[in-house]
C-alpha positions in Angstrom: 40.6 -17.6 111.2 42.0 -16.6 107.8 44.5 -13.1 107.7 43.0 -12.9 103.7 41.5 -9.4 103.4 38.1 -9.5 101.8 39.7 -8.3 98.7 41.9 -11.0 98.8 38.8 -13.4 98.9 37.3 -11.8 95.7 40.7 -11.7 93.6 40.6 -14.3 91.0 36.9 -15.2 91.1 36.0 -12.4 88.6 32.9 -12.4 86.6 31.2 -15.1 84.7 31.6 -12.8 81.6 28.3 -13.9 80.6 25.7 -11.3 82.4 25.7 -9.6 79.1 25.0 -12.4 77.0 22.4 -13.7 79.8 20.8 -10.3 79.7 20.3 -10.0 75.7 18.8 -13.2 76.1 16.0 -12.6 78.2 15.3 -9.6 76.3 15.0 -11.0 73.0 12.7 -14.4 74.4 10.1 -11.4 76.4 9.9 -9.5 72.6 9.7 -12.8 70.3 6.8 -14.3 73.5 5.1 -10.9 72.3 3.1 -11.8 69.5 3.3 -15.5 69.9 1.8 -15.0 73.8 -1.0 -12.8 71.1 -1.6 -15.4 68.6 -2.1 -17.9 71.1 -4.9 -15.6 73.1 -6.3 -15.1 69.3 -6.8 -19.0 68.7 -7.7 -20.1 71.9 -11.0 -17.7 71.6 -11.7 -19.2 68.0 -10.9 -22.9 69.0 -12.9 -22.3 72.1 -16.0 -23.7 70.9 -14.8 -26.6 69.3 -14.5 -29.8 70.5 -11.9 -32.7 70.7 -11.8 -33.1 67.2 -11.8 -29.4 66.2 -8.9 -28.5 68.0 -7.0 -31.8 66.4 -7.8 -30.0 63.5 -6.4 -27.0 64.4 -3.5 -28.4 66.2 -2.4 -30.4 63.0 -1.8 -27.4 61.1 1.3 -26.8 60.6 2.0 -23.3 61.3 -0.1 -23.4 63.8 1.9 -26.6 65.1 5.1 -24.7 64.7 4.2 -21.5 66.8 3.0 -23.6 69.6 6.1 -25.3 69.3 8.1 -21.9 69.2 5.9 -20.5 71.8 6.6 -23.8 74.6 10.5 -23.0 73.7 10.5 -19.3 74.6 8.8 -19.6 77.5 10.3 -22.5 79.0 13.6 -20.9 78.1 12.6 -17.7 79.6 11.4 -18.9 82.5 14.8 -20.7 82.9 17.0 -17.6 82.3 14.3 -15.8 84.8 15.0 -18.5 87.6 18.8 -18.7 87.0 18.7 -15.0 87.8 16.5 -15.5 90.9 18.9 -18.6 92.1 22.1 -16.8 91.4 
């Protein structure tokens, strides 16, 4: 049996000082999947009727390389900041 108030308890432990930063985050990874969740929808429907070798092709692009890239990222990324707030 402990005689610490609940206040007590709570004194000290404080904030992370980082709900802020955390916040901004997920905002800005939810606007930037915007258009590359859109660009991704657009080229799946035009490499859709390719085959193997068509969307090698299209995969070895290099902008289209990058923004698959930078669309893995972001959502991975977001997905962790969105389970780090569901675990907290």
């Amino acid at each position: 049996m402990s005689i610490r108030t609940p206040l007590a308890h709570a004194r000290g432990l404080g904030t992370a000082k980082d709900g802020t930063h955390h916040w901004w985050l997920q905002r800005v990874t939810s606007v930037a999947l915007v258009p590359l969740v859109l660009w991704f929808a657009f080229s799946l429907l035009s490499v859709s009727r390719a085959d193997y070798e068509g969307f090698q092709h299209w995969l070895s692009n290099p902008i289209n390389a990058g923004l698959m890239i930078a669309l893995v990222l972001a959502a991975f990324y977001h997905a962790n900041l969105g389970m780090q707030v569901i675990y907290e």
